[in-house]
C-alpha positions as CSV (number, residue, x, y, z in Angstrom):
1,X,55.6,-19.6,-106.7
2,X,55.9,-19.7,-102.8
3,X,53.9,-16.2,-102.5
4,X,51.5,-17.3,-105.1
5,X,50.7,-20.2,-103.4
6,X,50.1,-19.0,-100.0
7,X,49.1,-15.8,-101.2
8,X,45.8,-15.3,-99.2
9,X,47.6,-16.3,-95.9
10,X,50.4,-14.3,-96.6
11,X,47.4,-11.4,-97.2
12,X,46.2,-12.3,-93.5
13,X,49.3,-11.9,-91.4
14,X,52.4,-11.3,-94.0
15,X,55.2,-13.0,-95.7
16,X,57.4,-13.2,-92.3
17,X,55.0,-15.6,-90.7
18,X,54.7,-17.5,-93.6
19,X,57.5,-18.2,-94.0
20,X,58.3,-18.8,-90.5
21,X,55.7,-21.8,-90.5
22,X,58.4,-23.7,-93.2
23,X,60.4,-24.0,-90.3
24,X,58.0,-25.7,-87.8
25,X,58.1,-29.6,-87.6
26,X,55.2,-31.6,-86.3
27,X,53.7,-35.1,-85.7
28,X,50.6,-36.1,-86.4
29,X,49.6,-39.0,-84.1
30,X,47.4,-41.5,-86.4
31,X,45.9,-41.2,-89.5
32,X,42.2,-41.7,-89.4
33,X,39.1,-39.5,-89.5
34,X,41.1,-36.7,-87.4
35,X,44.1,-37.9,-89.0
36,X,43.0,-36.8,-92.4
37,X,41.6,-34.0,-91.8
38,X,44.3,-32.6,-89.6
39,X,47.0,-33.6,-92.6
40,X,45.3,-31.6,-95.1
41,X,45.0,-28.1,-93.5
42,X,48.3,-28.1,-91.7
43,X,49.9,-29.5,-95.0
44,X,48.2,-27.0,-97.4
45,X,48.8,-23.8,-94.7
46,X,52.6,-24.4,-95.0
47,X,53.7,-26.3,-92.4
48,X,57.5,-27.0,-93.6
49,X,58.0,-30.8,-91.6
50,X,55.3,-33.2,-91.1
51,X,55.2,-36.7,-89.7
52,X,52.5,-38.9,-90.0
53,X,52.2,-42.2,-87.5
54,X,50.1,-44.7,-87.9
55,X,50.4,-48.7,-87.6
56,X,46.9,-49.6,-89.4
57,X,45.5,-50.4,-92.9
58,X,42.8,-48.8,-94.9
59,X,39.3,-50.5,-94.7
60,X,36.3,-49.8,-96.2
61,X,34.2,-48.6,-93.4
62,X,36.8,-46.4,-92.6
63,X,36.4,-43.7,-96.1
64,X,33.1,-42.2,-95.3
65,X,34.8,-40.3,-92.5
66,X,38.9,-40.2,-93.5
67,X,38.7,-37.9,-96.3
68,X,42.1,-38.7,-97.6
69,X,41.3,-42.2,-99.3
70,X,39.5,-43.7,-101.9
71,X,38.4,-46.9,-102.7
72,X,41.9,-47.8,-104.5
73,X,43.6,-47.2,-101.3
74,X,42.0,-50.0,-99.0
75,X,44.4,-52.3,-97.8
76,X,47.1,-50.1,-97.8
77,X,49.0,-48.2,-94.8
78,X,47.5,-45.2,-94.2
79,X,50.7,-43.4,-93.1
80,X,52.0,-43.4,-96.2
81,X,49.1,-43.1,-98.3
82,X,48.0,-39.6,-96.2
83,X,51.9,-38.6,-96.5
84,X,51.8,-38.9,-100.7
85,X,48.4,-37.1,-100.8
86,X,49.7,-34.4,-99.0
87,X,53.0,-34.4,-101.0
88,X,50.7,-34.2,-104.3
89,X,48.8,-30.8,-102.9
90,X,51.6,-28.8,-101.5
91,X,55.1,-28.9,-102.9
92,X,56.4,-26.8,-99.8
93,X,56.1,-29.3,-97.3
94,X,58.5,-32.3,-96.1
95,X,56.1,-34.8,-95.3
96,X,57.1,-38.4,-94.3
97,X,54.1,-41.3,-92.8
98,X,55.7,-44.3,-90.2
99,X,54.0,-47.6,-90.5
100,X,54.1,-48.1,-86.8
101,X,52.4,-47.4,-83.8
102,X,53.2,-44.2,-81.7
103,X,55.1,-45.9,-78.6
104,X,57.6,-47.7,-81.6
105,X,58.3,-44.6,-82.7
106,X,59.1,-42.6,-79.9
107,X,61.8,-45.1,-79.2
108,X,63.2,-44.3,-82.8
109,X,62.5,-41.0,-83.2
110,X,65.1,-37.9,-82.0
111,X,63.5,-35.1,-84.0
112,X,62.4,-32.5,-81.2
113,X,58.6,-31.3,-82.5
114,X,57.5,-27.8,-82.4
115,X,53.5,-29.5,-81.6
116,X,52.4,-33.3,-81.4
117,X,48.8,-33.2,-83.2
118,X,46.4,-36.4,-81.4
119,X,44.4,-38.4,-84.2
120,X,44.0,-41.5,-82.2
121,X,40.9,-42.9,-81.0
122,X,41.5,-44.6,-77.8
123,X,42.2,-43.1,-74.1
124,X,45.4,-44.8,-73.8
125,X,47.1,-43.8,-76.8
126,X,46.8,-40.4,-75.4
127,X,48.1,-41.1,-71.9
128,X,51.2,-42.2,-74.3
129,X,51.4,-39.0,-75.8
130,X,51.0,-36.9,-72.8
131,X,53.8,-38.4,-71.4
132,X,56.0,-38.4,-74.2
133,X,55.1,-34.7,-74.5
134,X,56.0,-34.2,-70.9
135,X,59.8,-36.0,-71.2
136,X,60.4,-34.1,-74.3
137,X,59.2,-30.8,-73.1
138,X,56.8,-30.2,-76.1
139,X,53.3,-28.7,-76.2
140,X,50.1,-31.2,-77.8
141,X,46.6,-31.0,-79.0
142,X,44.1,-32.9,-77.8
143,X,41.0,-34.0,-80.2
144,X,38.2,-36.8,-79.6
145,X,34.8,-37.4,-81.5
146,X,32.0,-39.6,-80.2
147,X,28.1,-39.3,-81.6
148,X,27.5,-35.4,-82.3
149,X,30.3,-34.4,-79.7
150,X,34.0,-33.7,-79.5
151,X,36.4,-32.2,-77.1
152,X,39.4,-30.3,-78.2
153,X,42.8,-28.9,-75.8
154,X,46.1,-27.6,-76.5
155,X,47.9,-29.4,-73.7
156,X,51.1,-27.0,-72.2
157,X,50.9,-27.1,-68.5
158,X,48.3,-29.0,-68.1
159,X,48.2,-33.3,-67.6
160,X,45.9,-35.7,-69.6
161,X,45.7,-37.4,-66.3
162,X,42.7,-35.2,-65.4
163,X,40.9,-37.8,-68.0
164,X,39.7,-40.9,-66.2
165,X,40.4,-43.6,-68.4
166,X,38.3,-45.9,-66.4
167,X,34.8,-44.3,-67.0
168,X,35.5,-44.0,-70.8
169,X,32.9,-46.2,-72.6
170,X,32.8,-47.5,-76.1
171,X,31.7,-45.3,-78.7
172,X,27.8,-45.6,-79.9
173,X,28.9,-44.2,-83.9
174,X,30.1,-41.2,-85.1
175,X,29.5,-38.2,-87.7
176,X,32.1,-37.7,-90.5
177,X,30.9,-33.6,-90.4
178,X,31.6,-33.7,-86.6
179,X,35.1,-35.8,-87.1
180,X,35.8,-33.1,-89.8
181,X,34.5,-29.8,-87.7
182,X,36.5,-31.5,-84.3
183,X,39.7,-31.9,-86.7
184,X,39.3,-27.9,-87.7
185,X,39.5,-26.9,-84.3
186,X,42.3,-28.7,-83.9
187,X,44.0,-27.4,-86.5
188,X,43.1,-23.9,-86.2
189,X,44.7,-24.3,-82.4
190,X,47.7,-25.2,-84.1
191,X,47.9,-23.2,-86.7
192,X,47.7,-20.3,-84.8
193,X,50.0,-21.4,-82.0
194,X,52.7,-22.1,-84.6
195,X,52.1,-18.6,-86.2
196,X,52.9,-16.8,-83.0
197,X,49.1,-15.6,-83.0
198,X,47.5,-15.6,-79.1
199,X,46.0,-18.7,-78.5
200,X,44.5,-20.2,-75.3
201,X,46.0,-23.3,-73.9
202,X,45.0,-25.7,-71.0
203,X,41.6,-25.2,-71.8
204,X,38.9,-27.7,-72.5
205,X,36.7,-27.3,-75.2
206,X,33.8,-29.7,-75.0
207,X,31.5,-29.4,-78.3
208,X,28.0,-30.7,-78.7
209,X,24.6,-30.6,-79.8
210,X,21.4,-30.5,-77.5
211,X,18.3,-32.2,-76.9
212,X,17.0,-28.8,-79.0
213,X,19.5,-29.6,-81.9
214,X,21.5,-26.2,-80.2
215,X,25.5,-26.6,-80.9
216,X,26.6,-25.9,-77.5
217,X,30.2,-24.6,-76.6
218,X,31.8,-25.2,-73.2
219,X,35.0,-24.6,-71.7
220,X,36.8,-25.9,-69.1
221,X,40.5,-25.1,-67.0
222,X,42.2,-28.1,-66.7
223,X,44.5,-28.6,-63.8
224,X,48.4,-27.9,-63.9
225,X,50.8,-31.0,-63.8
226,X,51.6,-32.0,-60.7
């Protein structure tokens, strides 16, 4: 059942590194848009631990863009909710959602990650998780959406401090398609990363359309921790 399962992964880089990916445990740091998104394709590919962390309800203006819920699940914690969807598609995975924010958690939690996965949507939250990453020696992905842009780093050597938090202005809407494409970056970083497969890190990927409708790619070297 196992082969059959992941039988088109196991066709791309063999049962050894399939099943290696059953042993990797990571957290997924909200819930939302990015959240979703990030739950599904790390849950499906065989990811064997997964925990979900998120304080907040399900609204209604929230399922246009968080792919997970339907219209039965407002008012409920999402944590949980993304945790039994996932559960329902892929009987491989341990996956468990906290109904609390990130900072109560990281006072609770011992489990030593493999990757921390970023699905919030505030500059602060991040700071949080940069420096629990630091203390506990463990690598992150970076993911923000705003408009028709994103920006997208796997975060080893590198600080989140190179953000400043005090020019960040309030977002102006968002795209589901560009939470959803932002989230696939993400999770293609990770996936990759925890497959042993070459993947750059400390590098900025800033994603986004021009005034000529042009989706533009750039990359930037963010600075080492100091």
């Amino acid at each position: 059942m196992f082969e059959e399962y992941f039988s088109r992964q196991i066709t791309l880089w063999g049962e050894d590194t399939q099943k290696s990916l059953q042993t990797k445990k990571v957290a997924i740091v909200g819930a939302g848009g990015l959240g979703s998104s990030l739950a599904y394709a790390l849950g499906c590919s065989g990811i064997g631990d997964i925990d979900i962390i998120d304080f907040d309800t399900i609204s209604y203006h929230n399922i246009h863009r968080q792919i997970a819920y339907s219209l039965e699940d407002i008012d409920k914690p999402k944590a949980h909710i993304l945790a039994s969807k996932i559960k329902a598609k892929n009987p491989f995975v341990q996956v468990t959602g906290y109904d609390m924010g990130f900072d109560e958690f990281a006072q609770k939690n011992h489990k030593q990650y493999d990757l921390i996965l970023d699905a919030t949507d505030n500059v602060e939250a991040r700071a949080f998780i940069d420096s629990y990453a630091k203390d506990t020696n463990t690598p992150w992905v970076y993911g923000s959406v705003e408009e028709f842009m994103g920006q997208v780093c796997l975060f080893d050597e590198s600080s989140f401090e190179a953000f400043n938090s005090s020019t960040h202005q309030a977002s102006k809407g968002i795209t589901a398609p560009m939470v959803m494409h932002i989230a696939s970056l993400q999770a293609n970083l990770a996936l990759r990363y925890l497959a042993g497969l070459v993947v750059k890190k400390d590098v900025l990927y800033y994603i986004y359309f021009n005034k000529e409708g042009e989706l533009i790619t750039q990359k930037f070297n963010m600075p080492k921790r100091k």
